[in-house]
PDB file of N, CA, C and O in Angstrom:
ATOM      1  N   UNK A   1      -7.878 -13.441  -7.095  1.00  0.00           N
ATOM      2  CA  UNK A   1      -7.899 -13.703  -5.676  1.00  0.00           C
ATOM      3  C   UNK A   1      -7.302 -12.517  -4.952  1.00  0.00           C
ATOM      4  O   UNK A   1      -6.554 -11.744  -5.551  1.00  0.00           O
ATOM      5  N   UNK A   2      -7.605 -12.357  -3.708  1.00  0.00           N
ATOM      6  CA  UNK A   2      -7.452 -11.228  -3.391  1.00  0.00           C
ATOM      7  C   UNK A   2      -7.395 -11.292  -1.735  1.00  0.00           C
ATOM      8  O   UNK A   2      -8.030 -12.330  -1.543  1.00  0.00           O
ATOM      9  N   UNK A   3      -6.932 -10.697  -0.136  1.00  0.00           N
ATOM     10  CA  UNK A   3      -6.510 -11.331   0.679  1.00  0.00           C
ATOM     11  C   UNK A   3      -6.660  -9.594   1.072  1.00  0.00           C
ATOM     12  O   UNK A   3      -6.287  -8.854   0.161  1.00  0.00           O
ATOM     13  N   UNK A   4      -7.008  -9.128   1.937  1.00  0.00           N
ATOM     14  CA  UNK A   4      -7.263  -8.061   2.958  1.00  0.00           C
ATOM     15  C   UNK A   4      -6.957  -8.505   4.137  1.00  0.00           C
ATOM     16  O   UNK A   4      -7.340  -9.453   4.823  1.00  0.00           O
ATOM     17  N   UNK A   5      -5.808  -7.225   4.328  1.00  0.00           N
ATOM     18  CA  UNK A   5      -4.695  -7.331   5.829  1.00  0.00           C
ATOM     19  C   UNK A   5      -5.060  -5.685   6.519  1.00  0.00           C
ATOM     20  O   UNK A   5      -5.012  -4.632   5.883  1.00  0.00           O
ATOM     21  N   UNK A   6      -5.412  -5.839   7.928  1.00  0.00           N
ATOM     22  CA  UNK A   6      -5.729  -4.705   8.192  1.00  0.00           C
ATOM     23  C   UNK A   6      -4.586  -4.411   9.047  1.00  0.00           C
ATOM     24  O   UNK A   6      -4.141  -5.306   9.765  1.00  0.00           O
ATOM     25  N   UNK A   7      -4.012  -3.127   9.043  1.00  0.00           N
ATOM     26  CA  UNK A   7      -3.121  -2.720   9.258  1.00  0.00           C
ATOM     27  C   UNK A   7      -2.557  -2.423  10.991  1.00  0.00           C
ATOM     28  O   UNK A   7      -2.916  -1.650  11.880  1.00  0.00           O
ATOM     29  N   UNK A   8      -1.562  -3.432  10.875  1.00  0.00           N
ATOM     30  CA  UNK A   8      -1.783  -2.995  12.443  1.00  0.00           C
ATOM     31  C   UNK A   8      -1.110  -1.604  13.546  1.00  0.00           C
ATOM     32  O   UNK A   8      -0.032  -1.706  14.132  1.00  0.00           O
ATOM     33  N   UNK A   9      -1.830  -0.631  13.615  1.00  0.00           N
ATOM     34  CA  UNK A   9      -1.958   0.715  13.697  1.00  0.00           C
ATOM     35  C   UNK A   9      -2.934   0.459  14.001  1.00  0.00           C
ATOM     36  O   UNK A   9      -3.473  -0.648  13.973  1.00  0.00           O
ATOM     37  N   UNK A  10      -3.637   2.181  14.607  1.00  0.00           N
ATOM     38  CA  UNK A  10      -4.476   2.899  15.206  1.00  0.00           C
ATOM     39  C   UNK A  10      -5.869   3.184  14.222  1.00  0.00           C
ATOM     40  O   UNK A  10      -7.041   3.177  14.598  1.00  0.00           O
ATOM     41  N   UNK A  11      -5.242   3.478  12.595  1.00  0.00           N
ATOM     42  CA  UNK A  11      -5.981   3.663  12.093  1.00  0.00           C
ATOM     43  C   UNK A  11      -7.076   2.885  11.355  1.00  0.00           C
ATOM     44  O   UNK A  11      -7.206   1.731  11.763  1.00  0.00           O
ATOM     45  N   UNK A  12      -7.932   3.275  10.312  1.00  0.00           N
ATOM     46  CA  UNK A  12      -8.436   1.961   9.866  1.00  0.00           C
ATOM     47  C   UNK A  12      -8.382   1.769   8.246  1.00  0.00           C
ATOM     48  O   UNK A  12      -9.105   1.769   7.250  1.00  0.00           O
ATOM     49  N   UNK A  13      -7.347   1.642   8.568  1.00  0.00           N
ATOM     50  CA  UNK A  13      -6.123   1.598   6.456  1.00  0.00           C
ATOM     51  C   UNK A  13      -6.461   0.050   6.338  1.00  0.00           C
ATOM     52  O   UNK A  13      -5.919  -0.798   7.046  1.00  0.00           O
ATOM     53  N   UNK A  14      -7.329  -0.203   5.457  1.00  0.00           N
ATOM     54  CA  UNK A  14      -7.059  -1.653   5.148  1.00  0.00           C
ATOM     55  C   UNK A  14      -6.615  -2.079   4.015  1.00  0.00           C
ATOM     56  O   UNK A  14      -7.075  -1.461   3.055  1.00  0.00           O
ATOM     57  N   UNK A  15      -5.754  -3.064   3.726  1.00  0.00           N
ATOM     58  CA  UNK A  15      -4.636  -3.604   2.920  1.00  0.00           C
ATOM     59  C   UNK A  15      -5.052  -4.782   2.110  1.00  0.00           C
ATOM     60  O   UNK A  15      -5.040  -5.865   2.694  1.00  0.00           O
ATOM     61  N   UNK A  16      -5.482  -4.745   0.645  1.00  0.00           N
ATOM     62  CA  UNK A  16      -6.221  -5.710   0.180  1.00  0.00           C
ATOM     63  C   UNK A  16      -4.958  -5.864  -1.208  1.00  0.00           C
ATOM     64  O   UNK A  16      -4.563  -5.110  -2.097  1.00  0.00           O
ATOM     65  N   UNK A  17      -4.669  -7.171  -0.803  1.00  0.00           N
ATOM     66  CA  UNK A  17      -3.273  -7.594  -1.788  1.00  0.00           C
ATOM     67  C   UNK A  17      -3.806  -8.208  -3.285  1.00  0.00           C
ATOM     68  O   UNK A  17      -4.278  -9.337  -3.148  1.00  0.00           O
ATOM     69  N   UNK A  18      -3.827  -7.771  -4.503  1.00  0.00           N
ATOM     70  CA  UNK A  18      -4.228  -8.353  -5.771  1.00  0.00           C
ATOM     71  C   UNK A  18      -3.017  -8.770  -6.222  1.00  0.00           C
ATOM     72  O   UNK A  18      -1.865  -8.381  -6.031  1.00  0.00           O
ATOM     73  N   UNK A  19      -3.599  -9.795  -6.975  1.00  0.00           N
ATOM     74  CA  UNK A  19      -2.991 -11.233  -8.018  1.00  0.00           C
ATOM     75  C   UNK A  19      -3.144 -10.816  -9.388  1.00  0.00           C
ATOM     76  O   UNK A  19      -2.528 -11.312 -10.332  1.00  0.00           O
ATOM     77  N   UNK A  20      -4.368  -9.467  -9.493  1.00  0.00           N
ATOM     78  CA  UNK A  20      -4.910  -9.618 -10.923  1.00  0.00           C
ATOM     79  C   UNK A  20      -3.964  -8.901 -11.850  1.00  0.00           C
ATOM     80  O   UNK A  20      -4.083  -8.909 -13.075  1.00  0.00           O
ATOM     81  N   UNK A  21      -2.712  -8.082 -10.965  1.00  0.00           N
ATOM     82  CA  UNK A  21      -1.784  -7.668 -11.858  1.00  0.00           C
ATOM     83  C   UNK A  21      -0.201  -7.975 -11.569  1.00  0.00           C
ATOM     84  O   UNK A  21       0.100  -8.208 -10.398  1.00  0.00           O
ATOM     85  N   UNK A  22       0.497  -7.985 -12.242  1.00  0.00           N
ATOM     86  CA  UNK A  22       1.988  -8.603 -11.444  1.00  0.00           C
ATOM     87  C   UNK A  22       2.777  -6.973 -11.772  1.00  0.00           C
ATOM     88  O   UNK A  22       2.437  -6.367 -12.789  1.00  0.00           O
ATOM     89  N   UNK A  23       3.673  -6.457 -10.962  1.00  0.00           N
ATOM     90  CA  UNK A  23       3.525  -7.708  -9.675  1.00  0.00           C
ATOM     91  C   UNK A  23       2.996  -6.776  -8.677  1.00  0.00           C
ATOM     92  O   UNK A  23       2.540  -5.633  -8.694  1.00  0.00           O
ATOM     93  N   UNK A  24       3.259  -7.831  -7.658  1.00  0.00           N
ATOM     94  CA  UNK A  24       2.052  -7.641  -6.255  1.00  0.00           C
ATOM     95  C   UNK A  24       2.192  -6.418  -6.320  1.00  0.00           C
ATOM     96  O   UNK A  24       3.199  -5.764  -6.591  1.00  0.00           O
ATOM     97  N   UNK A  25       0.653  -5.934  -5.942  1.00  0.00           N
ATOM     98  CA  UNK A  25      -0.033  -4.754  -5.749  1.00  0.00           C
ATOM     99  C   UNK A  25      -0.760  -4.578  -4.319  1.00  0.00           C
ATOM    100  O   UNK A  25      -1.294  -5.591  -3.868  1.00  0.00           O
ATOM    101  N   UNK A  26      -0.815  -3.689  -3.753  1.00  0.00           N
ATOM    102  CA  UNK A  26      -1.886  -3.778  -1.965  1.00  0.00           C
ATOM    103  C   UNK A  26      -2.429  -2.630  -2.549  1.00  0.00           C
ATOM    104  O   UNK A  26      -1.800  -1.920  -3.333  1.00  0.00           O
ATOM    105  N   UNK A  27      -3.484  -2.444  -2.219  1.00  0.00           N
ATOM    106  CA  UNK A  27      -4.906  -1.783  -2.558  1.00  0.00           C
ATOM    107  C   UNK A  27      -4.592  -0.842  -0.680  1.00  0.00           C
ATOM    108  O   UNK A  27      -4.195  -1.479   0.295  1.00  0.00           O
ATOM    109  N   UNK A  28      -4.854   0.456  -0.648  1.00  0.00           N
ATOM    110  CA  UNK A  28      -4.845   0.861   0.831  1.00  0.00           C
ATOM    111  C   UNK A  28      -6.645   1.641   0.329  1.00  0.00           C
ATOM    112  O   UNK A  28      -7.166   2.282  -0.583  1.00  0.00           O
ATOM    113  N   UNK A  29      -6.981   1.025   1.641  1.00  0.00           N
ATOM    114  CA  UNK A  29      -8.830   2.560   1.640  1.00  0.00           C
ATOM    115  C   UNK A  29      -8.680   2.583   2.968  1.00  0.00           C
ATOM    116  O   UNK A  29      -8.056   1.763   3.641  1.00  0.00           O
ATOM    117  N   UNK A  30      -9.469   3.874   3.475  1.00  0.00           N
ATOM    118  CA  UNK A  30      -9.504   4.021   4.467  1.00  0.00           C
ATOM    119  C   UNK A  30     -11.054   4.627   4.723  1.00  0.00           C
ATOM    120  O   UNK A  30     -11.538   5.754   4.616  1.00  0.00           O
ATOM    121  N   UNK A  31     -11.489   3.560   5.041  1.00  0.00           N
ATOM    122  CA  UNK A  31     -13.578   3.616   5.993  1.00  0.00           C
ATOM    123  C   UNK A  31     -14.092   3.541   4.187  1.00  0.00           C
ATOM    124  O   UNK A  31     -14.755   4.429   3.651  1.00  0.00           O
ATOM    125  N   UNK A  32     -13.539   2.113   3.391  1.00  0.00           N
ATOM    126  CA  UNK A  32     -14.019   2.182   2.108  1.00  0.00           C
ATOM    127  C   UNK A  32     -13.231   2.779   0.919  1.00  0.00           C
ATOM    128  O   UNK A  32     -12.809   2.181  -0.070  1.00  0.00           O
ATOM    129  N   UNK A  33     -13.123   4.094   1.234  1.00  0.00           N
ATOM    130  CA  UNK A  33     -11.908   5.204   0.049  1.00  0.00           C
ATOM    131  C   UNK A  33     -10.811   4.255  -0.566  1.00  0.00           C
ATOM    132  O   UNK A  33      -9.985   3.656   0.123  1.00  0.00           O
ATOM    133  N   UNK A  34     -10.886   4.190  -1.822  1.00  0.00           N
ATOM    134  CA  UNK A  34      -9.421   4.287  -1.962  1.00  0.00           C
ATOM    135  C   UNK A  34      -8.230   5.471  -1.598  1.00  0.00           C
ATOM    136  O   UNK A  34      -8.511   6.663  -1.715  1.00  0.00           O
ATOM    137  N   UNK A  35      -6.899   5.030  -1.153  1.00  0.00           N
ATOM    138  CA  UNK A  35      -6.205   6.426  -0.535  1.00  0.00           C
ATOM    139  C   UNK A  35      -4.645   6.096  -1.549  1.00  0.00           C
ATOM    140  O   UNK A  35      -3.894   6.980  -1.961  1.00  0.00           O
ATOM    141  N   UNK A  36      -4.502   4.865  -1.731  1.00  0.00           N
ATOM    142  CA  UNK A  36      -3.429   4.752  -2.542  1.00  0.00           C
ATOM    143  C   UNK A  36      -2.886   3.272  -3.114  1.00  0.00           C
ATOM    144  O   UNK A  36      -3.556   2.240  -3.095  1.00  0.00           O
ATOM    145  N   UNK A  37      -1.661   3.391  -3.575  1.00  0.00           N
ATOM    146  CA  UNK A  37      -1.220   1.499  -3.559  1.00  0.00           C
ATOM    147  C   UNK A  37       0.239   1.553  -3.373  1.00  0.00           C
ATOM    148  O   UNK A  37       1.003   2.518  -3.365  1.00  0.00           O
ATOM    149  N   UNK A  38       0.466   0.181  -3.211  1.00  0.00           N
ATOM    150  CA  UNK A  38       1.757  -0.447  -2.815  1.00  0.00           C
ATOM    151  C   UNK A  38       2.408  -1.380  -3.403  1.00  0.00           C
ATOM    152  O   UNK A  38       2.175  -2.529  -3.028  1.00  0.00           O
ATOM    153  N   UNK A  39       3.555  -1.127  -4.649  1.00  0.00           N
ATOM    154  CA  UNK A  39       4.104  -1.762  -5.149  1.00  0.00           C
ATOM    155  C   UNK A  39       4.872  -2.404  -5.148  1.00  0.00           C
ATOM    156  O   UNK A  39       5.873  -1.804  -4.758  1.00  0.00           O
ATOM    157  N   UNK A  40       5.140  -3.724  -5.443  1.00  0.00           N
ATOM    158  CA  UNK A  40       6.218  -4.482  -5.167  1.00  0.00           C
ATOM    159  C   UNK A  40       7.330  -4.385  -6.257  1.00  0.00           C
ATOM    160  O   UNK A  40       7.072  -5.148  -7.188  1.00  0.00           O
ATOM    161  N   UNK A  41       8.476  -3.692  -6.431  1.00  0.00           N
ATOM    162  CA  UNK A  41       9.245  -3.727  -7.580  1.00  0.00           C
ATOM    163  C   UNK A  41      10.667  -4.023  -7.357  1.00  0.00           C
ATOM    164  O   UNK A  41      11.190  -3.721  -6.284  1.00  0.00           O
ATOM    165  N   UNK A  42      11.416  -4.669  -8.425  1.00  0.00           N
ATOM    166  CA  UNK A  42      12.726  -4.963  -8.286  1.00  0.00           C
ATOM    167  C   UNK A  42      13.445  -4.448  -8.610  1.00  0.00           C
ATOM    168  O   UNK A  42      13.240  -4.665  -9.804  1.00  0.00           O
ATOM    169  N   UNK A  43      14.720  -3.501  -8.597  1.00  0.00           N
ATOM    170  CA  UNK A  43      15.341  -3.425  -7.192  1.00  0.00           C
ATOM    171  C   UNK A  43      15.081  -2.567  -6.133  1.00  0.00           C
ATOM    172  O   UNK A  43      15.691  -2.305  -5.096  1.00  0.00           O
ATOM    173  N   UNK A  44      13.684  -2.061  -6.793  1.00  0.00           N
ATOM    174  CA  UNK A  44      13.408  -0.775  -5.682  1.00  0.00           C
ATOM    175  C   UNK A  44      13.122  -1.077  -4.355  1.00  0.00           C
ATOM    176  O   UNK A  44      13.543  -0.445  -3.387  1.00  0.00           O
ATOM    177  N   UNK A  45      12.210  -2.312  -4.318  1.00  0.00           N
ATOM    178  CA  UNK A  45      11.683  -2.892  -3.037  1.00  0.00           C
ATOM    179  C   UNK A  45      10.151  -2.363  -3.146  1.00  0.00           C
ATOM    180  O   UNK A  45       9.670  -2.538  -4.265  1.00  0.00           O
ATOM    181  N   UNK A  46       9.478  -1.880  -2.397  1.00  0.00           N
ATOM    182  CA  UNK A  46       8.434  -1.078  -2.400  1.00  0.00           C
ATOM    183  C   UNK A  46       7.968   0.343  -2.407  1.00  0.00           C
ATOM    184  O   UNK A  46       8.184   1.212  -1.563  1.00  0.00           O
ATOM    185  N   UNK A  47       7.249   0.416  -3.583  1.00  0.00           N
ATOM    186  CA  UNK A  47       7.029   1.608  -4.215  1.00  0.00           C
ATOM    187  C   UNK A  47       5.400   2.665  -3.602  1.00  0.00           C
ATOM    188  O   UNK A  47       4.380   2.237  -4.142  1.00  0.00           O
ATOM    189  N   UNK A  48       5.216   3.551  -2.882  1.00  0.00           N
ATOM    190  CA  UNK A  48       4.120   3.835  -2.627  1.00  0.00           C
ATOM    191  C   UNK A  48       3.268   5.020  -3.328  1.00  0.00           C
ATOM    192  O   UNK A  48       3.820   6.114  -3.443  1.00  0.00           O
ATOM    193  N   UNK A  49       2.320   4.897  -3.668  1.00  0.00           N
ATOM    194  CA  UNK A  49       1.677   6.558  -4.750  1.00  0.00           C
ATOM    195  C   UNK A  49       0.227   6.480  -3.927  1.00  0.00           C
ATOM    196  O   UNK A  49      -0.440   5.459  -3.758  1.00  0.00           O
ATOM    197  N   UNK A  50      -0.059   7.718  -3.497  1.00  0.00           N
ATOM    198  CA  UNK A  50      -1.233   7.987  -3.273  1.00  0.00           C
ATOM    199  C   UNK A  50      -2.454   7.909  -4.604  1.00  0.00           C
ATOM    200  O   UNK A  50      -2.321   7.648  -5.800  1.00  0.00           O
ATOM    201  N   UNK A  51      -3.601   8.247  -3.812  1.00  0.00           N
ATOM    202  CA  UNK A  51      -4.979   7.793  -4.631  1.00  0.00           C
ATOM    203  C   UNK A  51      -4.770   8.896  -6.184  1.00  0.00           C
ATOM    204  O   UNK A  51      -5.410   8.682  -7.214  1.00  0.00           O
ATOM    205  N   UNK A  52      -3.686  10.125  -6.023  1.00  0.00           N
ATOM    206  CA  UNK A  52      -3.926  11.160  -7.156  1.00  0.00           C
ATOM    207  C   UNK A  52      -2.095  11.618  -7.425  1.00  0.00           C
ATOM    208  O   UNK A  52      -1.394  12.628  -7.475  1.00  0.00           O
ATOM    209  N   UNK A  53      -1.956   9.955  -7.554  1.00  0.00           N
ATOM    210  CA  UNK A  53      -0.743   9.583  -8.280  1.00  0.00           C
ATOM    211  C   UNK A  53       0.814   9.746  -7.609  1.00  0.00           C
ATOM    212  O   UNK A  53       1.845   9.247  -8.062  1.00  0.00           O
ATOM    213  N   UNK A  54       0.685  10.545  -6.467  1.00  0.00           N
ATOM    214  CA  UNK A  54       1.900  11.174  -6.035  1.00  0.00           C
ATOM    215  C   UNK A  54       2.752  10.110  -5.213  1.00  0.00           C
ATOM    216  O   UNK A  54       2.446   9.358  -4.287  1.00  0.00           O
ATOM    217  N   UNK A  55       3.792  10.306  -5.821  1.00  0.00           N
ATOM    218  CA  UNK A  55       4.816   9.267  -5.383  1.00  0.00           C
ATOM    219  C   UNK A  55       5.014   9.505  -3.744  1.00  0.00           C
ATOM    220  O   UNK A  55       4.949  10.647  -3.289  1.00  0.00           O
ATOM    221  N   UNK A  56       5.257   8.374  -2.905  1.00  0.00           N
ATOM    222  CA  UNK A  56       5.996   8.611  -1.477  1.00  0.00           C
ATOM    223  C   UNK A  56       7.065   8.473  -1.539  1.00  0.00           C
ATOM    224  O   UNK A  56       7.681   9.232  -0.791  1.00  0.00           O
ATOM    225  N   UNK A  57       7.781   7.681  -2.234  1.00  0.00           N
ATOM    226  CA  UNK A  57       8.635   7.100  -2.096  1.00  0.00           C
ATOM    227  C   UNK A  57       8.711   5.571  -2.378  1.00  0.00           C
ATOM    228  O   UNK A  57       7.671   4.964  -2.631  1.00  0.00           O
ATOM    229  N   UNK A  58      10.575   4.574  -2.323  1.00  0.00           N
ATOM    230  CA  UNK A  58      10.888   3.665  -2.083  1.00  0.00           C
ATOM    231  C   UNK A  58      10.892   2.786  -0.617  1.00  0.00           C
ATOM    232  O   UNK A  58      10.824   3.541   0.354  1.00  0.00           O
ATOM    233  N   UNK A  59      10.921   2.154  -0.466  1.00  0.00           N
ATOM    234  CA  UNK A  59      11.020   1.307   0.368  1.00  0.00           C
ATOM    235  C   UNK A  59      11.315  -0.003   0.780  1.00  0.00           C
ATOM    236  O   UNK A  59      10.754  -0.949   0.227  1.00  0.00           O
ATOM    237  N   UNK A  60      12.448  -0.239   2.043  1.00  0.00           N
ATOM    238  CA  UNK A  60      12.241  -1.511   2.148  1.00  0.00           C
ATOM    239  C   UNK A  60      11.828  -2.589   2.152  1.00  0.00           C
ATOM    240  O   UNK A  60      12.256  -3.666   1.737  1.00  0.00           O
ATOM    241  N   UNK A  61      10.718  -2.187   2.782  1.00  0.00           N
ATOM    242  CA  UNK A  61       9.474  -3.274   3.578  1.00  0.00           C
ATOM    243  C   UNK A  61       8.067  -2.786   3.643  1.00  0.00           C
ATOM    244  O   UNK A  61       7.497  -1.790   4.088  1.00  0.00           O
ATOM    245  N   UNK A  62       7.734  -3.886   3.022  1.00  0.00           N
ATOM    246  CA  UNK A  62       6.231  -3.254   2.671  1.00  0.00           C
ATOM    247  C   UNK A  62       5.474  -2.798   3.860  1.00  0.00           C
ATOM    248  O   UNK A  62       4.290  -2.571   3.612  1.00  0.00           O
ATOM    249  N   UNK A  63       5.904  -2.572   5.292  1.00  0.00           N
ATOM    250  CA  UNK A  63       5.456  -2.286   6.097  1.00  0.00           C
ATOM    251  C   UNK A  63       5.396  -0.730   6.071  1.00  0.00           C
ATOM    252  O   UNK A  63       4.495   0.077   6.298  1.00  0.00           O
ATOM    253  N   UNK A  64       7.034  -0.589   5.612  1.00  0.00           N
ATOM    254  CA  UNK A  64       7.269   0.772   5.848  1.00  0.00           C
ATOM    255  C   UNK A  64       6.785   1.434   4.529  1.00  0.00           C
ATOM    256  O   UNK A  64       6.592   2.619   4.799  1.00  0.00           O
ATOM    257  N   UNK A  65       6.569   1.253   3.530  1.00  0.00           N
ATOM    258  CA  UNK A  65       5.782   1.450   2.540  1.00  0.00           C
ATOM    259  C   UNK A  65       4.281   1.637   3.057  1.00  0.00           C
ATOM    260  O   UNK A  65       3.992   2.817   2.856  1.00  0.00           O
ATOM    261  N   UNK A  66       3.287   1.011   3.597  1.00  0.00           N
ATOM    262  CA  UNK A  66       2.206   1.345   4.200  1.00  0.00           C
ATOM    263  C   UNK A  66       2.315   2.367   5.246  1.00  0.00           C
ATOM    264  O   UNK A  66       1.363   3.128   5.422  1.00  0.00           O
ATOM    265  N   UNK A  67       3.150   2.443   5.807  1.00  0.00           N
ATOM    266  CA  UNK A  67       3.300   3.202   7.159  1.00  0.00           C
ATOM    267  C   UNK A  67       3.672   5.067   6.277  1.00  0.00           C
ATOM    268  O   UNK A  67       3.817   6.124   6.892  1.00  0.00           O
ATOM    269  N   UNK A  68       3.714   4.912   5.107  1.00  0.00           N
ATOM    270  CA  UNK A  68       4.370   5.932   4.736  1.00  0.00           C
ATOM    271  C   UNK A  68       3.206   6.876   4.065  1.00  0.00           C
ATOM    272  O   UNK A  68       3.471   7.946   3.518  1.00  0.00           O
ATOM    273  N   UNK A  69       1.750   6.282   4.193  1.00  0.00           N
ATOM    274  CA  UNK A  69       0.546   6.812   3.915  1.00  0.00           C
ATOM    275  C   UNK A  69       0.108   7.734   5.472  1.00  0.00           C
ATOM    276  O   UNK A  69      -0.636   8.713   5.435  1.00  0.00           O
ATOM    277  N   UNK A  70       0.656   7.261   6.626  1.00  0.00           N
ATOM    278  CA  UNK A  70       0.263   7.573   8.013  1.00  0.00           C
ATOM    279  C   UNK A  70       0.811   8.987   8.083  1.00  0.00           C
ATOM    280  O   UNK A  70       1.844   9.080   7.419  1.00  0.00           O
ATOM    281  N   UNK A  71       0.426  10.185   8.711  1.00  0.00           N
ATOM    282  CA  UNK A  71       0.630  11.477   9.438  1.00  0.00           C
ATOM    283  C   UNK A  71       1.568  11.156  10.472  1.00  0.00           C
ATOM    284  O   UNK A  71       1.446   9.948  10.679  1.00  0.00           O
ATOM    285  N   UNK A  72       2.777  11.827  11.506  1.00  0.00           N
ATOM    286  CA  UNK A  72       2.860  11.196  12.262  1.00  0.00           C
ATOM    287  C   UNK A  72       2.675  12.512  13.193  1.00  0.00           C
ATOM    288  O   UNK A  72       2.684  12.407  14.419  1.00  0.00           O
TER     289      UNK A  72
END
C-alpha cells in the first residue's frame, strides 16, 4: 500500500510513502523522476539521500527532511 502526499511548496516533488519496506520510506520524483528518499530511523529521526545515493543529512521532521531536496 502506498499513499502519495504532494508537497506543499511551489514545486512539483511528490511524496509517495511505502509499507513494502520498514521502516517508513517516502519515495520523492519530481514531473515522474525519481530524485531521492526519506527515511524514517531511530534515533536519527529522518534520514534524506538523493536519487545517486548522497546523503543530506538528519532530521527532525520529515518535513524538513523533504524540504532538504529544495534549492533555496
Amino acid at each position: 500500500m502506498s499513499t502519495t502526499i504532494t508537497a506543499p511548496t511551489t514545486t512539483d516533488v511528490e511524496w509517495t510513502e511505502t509499507d513494502a519496506v520498514k521502516s517508513a520510506v517516502w519515495i520523492g520524483r519530481y514531473r515522474g523522476v525519481f530524485i531521492g528518499m526519506v527515511e524514517h530511523r531511530e534515533p536519527e529521526g529522518f534520514t534524506a539521500t538523493t536519487h545517486r545515493g548522497r546523503g543530506l543529512g538528519n532530521f527532525p521532521t520529515l518535513e524538513d527532511a523533504q524540504h532538504s531536496f529544495y534549492k533555496v
